[in-house]
C-alpha positions in Angstrom: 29.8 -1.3 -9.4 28.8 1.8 -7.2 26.3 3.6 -9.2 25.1 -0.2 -9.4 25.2 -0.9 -5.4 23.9 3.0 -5.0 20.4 2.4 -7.3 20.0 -0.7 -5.4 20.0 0.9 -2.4 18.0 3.4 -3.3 15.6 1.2 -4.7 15.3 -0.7 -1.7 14.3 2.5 0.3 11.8 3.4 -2.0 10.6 -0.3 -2.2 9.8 0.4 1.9 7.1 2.6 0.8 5.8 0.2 -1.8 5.8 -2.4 0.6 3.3 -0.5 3.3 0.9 0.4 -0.2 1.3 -3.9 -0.2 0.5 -4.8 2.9 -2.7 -2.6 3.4 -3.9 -4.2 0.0 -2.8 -7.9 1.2 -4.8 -7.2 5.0 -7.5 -6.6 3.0 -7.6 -9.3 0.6 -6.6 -12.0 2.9 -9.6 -11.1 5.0 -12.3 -10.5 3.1 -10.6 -12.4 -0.6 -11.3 -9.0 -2.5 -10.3 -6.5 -4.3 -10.4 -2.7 -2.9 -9.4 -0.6 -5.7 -10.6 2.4 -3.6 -7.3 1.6 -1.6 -4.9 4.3 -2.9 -7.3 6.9 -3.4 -8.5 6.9 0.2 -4.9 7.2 0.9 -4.8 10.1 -1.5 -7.9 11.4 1.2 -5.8 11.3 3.6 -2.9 12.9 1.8 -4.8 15.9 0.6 -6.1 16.8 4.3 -2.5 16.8 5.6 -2.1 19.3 2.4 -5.2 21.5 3.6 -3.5 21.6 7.2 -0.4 22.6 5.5 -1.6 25.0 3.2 -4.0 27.0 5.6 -2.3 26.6 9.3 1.4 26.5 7.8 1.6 23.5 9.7 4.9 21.5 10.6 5.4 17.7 9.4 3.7 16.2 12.6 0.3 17.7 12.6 0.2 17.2 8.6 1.2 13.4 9.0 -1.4 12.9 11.8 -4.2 14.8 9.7 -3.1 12.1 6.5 -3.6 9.0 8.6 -6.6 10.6 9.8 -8.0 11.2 7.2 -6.8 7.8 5.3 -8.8 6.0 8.1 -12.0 8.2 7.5 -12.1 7.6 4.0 -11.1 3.5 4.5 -13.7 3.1 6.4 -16.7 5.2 4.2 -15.0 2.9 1.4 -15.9 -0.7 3.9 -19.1 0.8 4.9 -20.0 1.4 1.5 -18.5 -1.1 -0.5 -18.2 -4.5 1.8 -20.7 -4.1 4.7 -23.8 -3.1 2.6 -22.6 -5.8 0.0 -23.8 -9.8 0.5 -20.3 -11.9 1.1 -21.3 -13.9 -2.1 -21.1 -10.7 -4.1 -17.2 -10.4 -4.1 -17.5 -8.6 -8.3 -19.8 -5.7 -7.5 -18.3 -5.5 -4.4 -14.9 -4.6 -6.2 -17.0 -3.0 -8.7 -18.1 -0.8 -6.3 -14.6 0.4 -5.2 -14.2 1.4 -8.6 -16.9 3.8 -8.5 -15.9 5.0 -5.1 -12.7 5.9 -6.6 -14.1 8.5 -9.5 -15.7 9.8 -6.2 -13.0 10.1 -4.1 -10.8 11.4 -7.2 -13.5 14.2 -8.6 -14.1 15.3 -5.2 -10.2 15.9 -4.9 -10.2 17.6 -8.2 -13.0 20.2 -7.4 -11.4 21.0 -3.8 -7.9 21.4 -5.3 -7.9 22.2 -9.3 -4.4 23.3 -9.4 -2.2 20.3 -10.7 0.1 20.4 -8.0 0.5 21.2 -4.6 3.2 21.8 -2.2 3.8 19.0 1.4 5.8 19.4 4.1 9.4 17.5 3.9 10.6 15.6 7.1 13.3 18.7 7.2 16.5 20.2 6.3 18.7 16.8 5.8 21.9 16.7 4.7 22.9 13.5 2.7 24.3 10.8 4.1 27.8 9.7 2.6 29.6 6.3 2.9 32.2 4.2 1.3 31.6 6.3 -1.9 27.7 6.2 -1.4 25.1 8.5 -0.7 21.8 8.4 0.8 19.3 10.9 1.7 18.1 11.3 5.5 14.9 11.1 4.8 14.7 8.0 2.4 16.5 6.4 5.4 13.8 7.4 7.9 10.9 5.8 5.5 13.3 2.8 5.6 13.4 2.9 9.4 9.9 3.2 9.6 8.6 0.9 7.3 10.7 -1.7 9.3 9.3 -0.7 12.9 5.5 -0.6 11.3 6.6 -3.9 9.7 7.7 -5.6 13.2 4.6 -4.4 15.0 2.5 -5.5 12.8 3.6 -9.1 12.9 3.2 -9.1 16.9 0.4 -7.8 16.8 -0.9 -10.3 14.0 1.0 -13.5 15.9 1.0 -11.9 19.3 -2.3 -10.7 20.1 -6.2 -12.2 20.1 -7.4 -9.6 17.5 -4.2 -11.1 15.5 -5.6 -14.7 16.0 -8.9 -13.3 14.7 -7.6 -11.8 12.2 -6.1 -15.0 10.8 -8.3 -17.4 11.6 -10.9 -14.7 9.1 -8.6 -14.9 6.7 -8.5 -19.1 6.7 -12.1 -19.5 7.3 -14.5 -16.9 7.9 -17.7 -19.3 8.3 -15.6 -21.7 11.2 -14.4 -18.4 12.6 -18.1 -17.4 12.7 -19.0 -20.9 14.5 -16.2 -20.5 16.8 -17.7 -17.0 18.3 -15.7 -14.4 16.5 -17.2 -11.3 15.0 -16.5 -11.5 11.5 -17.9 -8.3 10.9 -15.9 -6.6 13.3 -13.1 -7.9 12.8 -12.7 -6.7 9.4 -13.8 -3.3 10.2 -10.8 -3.3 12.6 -8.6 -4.7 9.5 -10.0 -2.0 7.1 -9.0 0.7 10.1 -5.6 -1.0 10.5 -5.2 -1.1 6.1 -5.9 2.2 6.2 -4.0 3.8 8.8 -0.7 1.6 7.4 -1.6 3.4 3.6 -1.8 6.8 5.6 2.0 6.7 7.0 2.7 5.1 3.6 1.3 8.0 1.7 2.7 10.2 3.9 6.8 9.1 3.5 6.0 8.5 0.2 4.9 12.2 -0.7 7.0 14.0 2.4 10.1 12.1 0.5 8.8 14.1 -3.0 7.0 17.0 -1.5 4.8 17.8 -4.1 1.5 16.1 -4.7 -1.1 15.6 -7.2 -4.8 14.4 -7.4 -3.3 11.1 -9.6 -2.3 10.2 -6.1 -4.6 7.8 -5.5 -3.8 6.2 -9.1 0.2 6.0 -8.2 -0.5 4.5 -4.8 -3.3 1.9 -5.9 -1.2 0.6 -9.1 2.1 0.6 -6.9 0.6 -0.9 -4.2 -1.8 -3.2 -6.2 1.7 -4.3 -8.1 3.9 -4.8 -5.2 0.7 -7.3 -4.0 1.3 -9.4 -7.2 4.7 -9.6 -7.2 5.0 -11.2 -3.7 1.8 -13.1 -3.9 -1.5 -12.0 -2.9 -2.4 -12.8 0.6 1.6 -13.0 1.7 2.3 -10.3 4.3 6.2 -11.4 3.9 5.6 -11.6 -0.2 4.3 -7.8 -0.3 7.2 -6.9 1.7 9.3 -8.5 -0.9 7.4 -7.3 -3.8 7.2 -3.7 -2.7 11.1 -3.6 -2.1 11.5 -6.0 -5.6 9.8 -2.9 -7.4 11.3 -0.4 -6.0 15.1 -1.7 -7.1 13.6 -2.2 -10.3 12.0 1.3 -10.9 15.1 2.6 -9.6 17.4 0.9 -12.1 15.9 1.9 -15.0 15.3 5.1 -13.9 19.0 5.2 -13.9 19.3 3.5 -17.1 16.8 5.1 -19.4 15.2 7.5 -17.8 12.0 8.2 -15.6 9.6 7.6 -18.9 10.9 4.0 -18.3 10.6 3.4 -14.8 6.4 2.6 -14.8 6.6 0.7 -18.4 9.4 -1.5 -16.2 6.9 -2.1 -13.3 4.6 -3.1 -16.0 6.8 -5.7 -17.8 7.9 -7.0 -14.9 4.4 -7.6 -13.5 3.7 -9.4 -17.0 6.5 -11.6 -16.3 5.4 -12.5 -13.1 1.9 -13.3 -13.9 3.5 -15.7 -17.1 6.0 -17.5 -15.1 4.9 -17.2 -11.8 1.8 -16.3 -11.3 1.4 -17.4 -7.4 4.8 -14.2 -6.8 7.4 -14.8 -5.0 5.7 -16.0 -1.7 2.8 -17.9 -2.9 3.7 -19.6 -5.6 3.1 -23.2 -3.8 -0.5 -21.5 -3.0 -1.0 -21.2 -6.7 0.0 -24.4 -8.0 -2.2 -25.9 -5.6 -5.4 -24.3 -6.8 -4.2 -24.9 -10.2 -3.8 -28.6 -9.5 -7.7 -28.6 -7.5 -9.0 -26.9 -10.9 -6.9 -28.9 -13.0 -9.2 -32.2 -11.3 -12.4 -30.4 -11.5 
């Protein structure tokens, strides 16, 4: 029952950083109803400057995390200018075709500027694990916990609390009413692709400080892990990709405990199959889902 209690936990840490990867895919869809497979590897951007800072100025974990989300944000919003603003709103399939192609970009111009396999990041520190009631926990997985949570919190006020919030959503519902009632469509999802991306920058950073080495099949990781957690909770659903990033994460992390890590992405796999069988609107939209089957189910 405590190795059982102890991978959940675990999992559910873990899952924090699955669930930012979520929610910058979910921003992103729910405004603009597409794809951006070029998600995780401009995170990976970002990741790899904070490793150039690290590498050349022996920087410490702050500068390095700033230089990440800095450089996540550069490289989100090259991805919108190239693959949603020059693109016609009709033309959601090339547009996600696009990101495709601005991945291989992103990814080859990784590989030719680090061609070693792996590279060293800064940790958060020297932390000591955590012990209690027969369970341990490491610092630092509790500090991405903590984190995810605060960015979690301000990111619903400032989605439900604020009037670039209320645009945001009302984008989301019904961009051509939200045009009619005088918002700037155009600017409000460049502020949402700034916002995604800075949100996959922190991710990317816990995630790699947590595991401090890092690899140019970053961006695959954090796209398939983030694009997963989306689908589990229902795309759209800021409150489903919480739940499907912490979902996968206690899944991954019990059959990593079970059979080993050569099992924990063939779980994440099945389980999405499962998901898309038997409920294929995820845990949060699954009314959403029926819904539009029903509308096509008339048509």
């Amino acid at each position: 029952m405590i190795d059982f209690i102890q991978n959940t936990l675990d999992g559910i840490t873990i899952g924090a950083g699955y669930a930012l990867l979520a929610i910058g895919f979910t921003l992103i869809f729910g405004v603009l109803r597409r794809l951006n497979l070029a998600y995780g590897p401009s995170i990976m951007i970002g990741v790899f400057l904070g490793t150039f800072i690290y590498l050349h100025f022996d920087a410490g974990w702050l500068p390095v995390a700033i230089a990440t989300v800095i450089g996540a944000i550069l490289a989100g919003i090259y991805v919108e200018r190239m693959c949603f603003w020059a693109i016609k709103e009709g033309a959601a399939l090339a547009s996600m075709v696009s990101t495709f192609a601005i991945w291989m970009q992103l990814e080859e111009l990784v590989t030719v500027i680090f061609p070693e396999r792996t590279y060293k990041f800064p940790t958060l520190g020297e932390m000591d694990y955590l012990e209690f009631a027969g369970l341990e926990m490491r610092a630092e997985h509790l500090i991405m916990l903590g984190i995810a949570v605060l960015m979690v919190g301000l990111l619903h006020v400032l989605l439900y609390r604020t009037r670039f919030g209320l645009s945001v959503r009302a984008v989301s519902e019904n961009p051509a009413a939200a045009r009619f009632m005088g918002i700037n469509t155009g600017r409000v999802i460049f502020r949402a692709f700034i916002l995604a991306s800075a949100i996959g920058g922190v991710a990317g950073f816990l995630l790699v400080a947590t595991d401090p080495t890092v690899t140019p099949k970053f961006g695959l990781q954090a796209t398939f892990k983030g694009l997963i957690a989306m689908m589990l909770g229902g795309m759209g659903s800021i409150p489903g990709a919480i739940a499907g990033g912490v979902l996968l994460g206690i899944v991954e992390r019990h059959m990593q405990a079970e059979f080993g890590a050569i099992m924990r992405d063939m779980a994440a796999y099945a389980l999405l199959f499962l998901f898309l069988i038997f409920r294929p609107g995820g845990i949060m939209a699954q009314g959403v889902a029926a819904r539009e089957a029903a509308a096509l189910r008339r048509v």
